[in-house]
C-alpha positions as CSV (number, residue, x, y, z in Angstrom):
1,X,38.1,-79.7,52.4
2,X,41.2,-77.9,52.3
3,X,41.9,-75.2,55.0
4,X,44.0,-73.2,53.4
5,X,43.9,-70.0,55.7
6,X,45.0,-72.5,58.4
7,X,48.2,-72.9,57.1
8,X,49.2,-69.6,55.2
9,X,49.2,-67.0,57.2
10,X,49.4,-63.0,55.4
11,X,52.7,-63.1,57.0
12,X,53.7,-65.7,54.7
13,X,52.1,-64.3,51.2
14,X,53.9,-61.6,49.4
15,X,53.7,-59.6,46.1
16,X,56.6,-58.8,43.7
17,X,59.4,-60.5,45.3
18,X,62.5,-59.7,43.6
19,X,64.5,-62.6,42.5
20,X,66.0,-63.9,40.0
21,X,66.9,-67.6,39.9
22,X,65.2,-70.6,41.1
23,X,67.9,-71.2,44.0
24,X,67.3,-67.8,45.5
25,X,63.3,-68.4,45.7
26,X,63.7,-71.6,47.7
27,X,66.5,-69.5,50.0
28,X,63.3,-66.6,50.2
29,X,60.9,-69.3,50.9
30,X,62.5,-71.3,53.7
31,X,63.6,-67.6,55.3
32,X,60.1,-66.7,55.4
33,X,58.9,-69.9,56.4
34,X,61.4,-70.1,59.3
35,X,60.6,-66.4,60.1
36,X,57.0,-67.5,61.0
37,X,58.1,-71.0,62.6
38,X,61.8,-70.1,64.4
39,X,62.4,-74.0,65.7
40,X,62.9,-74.8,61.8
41,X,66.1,-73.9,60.5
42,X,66.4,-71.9,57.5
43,X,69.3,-73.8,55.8
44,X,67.8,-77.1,56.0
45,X,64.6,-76.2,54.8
46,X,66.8,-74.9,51.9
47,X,68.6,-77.8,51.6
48,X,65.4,-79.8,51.7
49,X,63.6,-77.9,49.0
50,X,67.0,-78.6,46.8
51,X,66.4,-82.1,47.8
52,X,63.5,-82.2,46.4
53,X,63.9,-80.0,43.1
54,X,66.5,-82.6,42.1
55,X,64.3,-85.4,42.3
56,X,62.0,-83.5,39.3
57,X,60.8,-79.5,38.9
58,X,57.6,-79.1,41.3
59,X,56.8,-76.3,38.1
60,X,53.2,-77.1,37.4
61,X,53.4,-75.4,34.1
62,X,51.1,-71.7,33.1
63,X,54.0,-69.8,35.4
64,X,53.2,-71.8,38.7
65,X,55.2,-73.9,41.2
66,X,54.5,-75.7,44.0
67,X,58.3,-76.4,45.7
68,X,57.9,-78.3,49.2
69,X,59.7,-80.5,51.2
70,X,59.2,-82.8,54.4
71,X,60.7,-81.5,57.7
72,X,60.6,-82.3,62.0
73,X,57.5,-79.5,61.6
74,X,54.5,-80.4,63.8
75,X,52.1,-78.8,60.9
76,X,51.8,-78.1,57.6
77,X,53.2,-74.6,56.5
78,X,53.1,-72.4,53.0
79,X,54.6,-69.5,52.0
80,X,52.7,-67.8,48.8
81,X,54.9,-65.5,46.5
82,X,54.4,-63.5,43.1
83,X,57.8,-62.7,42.0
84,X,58.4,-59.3,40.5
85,X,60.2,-60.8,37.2
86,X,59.2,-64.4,36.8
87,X,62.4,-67.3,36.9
88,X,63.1,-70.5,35.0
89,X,61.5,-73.3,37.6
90,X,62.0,-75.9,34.8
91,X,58.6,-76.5,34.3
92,X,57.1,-78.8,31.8
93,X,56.1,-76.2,29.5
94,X,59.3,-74.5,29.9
95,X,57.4,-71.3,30.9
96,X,59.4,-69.2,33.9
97,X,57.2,-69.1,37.0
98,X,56.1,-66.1,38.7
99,X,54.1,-67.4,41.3
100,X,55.0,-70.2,44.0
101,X,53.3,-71.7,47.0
102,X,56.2,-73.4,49.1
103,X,55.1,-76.0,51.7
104,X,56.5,-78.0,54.7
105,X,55.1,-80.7,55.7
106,X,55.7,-82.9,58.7
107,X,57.6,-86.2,58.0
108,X,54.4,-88.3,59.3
109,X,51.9,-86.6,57.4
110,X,51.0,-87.7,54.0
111,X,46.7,-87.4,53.7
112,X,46.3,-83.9,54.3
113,X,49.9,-83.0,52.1
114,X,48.0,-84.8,49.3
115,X,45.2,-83.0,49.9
116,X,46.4,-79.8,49.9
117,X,49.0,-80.2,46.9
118,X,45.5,-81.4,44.4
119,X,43.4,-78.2,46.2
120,X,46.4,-75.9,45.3
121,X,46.5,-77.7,41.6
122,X,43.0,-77.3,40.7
123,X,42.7,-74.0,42.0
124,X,45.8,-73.0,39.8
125,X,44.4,-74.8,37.1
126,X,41.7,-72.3,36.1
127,X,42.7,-69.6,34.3
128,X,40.8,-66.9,35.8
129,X,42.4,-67.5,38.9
130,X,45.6,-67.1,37.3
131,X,44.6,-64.0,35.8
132,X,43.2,-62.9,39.5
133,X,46.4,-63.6,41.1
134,X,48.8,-62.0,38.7
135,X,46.4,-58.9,39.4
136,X,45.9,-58.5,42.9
137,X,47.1,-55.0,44.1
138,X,48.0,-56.4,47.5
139,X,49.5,-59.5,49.4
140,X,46.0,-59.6,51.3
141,X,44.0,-60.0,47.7
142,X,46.5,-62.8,46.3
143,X,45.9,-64.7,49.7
144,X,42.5,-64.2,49.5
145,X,41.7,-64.7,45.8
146,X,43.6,-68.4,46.7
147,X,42.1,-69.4,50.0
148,X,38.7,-68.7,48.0
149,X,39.4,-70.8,45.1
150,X,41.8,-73.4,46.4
151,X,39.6,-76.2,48.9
């Protein structure tokens, strides 16, 4: 099981997040992951995220992304975002995305990453919890609404 909470903390969740390409989301998401975790640097987390982009979309499809990256990080770490005006992620159903979990994940781990990337999936999957999330009134009801339905 998936311990979501563990790993997002409300300081890392946010609602209507206002940009407007996909460069600038991962530039938001590695500031506010280096915000909660100040040894990791903000611009290679960037870079990173980039990195990874290029190597295919992390776009799921149904407006939902999963960017992450590896990094010298001693745990894994997410970021959760809604984005005020959803972006082109270049998803496979060539839908924009509007809401994106961002993780780092230490070079040396690879079980639990896997873990948490299917949790986050099949959560995600299931339309109600879409329809949840795009709903929420705060950053505190996305979080929870995902913790609940993502393990």
């Amino acid at each position: 099981m998936v311990d979501l909470a563990s790993i997002l903390p409300i300081t890392c969740t946010a609602i209507d997040v206002d940009v407007h390409s996909r460069k600038r989301a991962l530039e938001w998401i590695s500031e506010r992951i280096c915000a909660e975790h100040p040894t990791l640097d903000a611009r290679d987390i960037y870079q990173s995220l980039q990195a990874r982009e290029r190597l295919g979309s992390t776009g799921l499809g149904e407006g939902i992304a999963i960017p992450h990256c590896r990094a010298d990080h001693g745990n894994i770490s997410a970021v959760f975002v809604r984005l005020r005006t959803p972006i082109d992620f270049d998803a496979p159903d060539e839908e924009p995305v509007d809401l994106l979990v961002g993780l780092v994940v230490p070079n040396a781990e690879t079980r639990e990453h896997l873990a948490v990337l299917a949790a986050l999936s099949l959560g995600f999957s299931d339309a109600s919890v879409q329809s949840q999330l795009r709903g929420a009134l705060t950053a505190d009801e996305m979080r929870d609404i995902l913790i609940g339905r993502c393990r």
